[in-house]
PLY file of the C-alpha trace (Angstrom):
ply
format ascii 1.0
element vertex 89
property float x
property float y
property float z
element edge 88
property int vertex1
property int vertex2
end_header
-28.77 43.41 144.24
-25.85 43.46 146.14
-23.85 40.24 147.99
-24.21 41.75 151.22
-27.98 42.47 150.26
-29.17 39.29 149.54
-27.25 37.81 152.54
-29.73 40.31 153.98
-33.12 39.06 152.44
-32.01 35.34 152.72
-32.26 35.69 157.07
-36.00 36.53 156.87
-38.30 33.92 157.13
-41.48 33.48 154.47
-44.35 35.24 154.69
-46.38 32.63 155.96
-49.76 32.51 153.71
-52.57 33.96 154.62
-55.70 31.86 156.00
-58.97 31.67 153.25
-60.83 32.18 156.37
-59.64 36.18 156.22
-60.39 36.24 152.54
-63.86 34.59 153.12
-64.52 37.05 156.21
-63.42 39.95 153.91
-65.42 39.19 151.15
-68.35 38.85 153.21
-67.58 42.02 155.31
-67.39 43.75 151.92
-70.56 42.19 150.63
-72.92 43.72 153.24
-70.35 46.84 153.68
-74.17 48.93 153.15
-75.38 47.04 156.34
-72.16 47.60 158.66
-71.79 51.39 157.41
-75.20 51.97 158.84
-74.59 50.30 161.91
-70.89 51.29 162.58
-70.73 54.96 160.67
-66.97 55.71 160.46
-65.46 53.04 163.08
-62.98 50.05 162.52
-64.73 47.20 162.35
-62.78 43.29 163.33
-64.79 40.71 161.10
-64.68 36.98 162.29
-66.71 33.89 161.22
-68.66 36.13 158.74
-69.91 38.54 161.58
-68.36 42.03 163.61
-66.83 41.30 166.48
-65.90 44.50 167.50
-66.00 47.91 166.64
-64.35 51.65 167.25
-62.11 54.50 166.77
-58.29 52.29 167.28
-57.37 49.72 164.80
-54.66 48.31 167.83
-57.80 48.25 170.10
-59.52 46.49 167.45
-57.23 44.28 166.96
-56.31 42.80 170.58
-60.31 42.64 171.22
-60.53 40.63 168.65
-57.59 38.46 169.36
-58.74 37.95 173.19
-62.26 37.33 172.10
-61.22 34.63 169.10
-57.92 33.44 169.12
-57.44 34.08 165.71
-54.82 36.50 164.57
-55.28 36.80 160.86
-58.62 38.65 160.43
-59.91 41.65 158.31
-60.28 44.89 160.35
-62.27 47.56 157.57
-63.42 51.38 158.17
-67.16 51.37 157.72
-66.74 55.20 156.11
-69.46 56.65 155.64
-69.73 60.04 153.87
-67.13 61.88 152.15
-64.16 63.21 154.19
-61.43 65.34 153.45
-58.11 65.18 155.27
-55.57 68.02 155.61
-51.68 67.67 156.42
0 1
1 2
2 3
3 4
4 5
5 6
6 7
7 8
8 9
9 10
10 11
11 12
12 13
13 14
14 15
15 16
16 17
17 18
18 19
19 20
20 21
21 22
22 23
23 24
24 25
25 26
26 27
27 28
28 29
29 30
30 31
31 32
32 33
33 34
34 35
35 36
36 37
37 38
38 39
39 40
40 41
41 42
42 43
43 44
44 45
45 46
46 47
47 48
48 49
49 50
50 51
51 52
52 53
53 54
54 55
55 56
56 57
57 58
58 59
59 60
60 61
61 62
62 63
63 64
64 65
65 66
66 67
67 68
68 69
69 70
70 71
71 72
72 73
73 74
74 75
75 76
76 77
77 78
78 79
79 80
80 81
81 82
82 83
83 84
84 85
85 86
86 87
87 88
């Protein structure tokens, strides 16, 4: 790494760590990921407090619903896919 490089890195702040509560809401979203694929087939879904908030079609949507509606802005935001899908570029 260069001088001028690390001079660089060294202006950046620390990632700040993130909350348990999004690790706890993830691991529950992911734990009952049957249940919200049935009820949300193939939307974003914001999980807070161990429960959807919100779901649909735009993660930014997603994510400033959930934000006006909690507060919070460190929170999981998972596609309930459901199905197999195949993407083309």
């Amino acid at each position: 790494m260069t001088q001028k490089s690390r001079k660089r890195i060294e202006h950046y702040p620390p990632v700040p760590p993130i909350p348990e509560e999004y690790w706890e809401d993830r691991k529950w979203a992911y734990d009952h990921i049957d249940e919200i694929v049935k009820k949300y087939p193939n939307l974003w879904v914001g999980v807070v407090d161990k429960k959807v908030i919100v779901a649909g079609k735009m993660i930014a949507e997603i994510e400033r619903i959930v934000q006006e509606k909690t507060g919070r802005k460190d929170f999981p935001v998972i596609l309930a896919e459901r199905g197999i899908h195949v993407y083309k570029s």
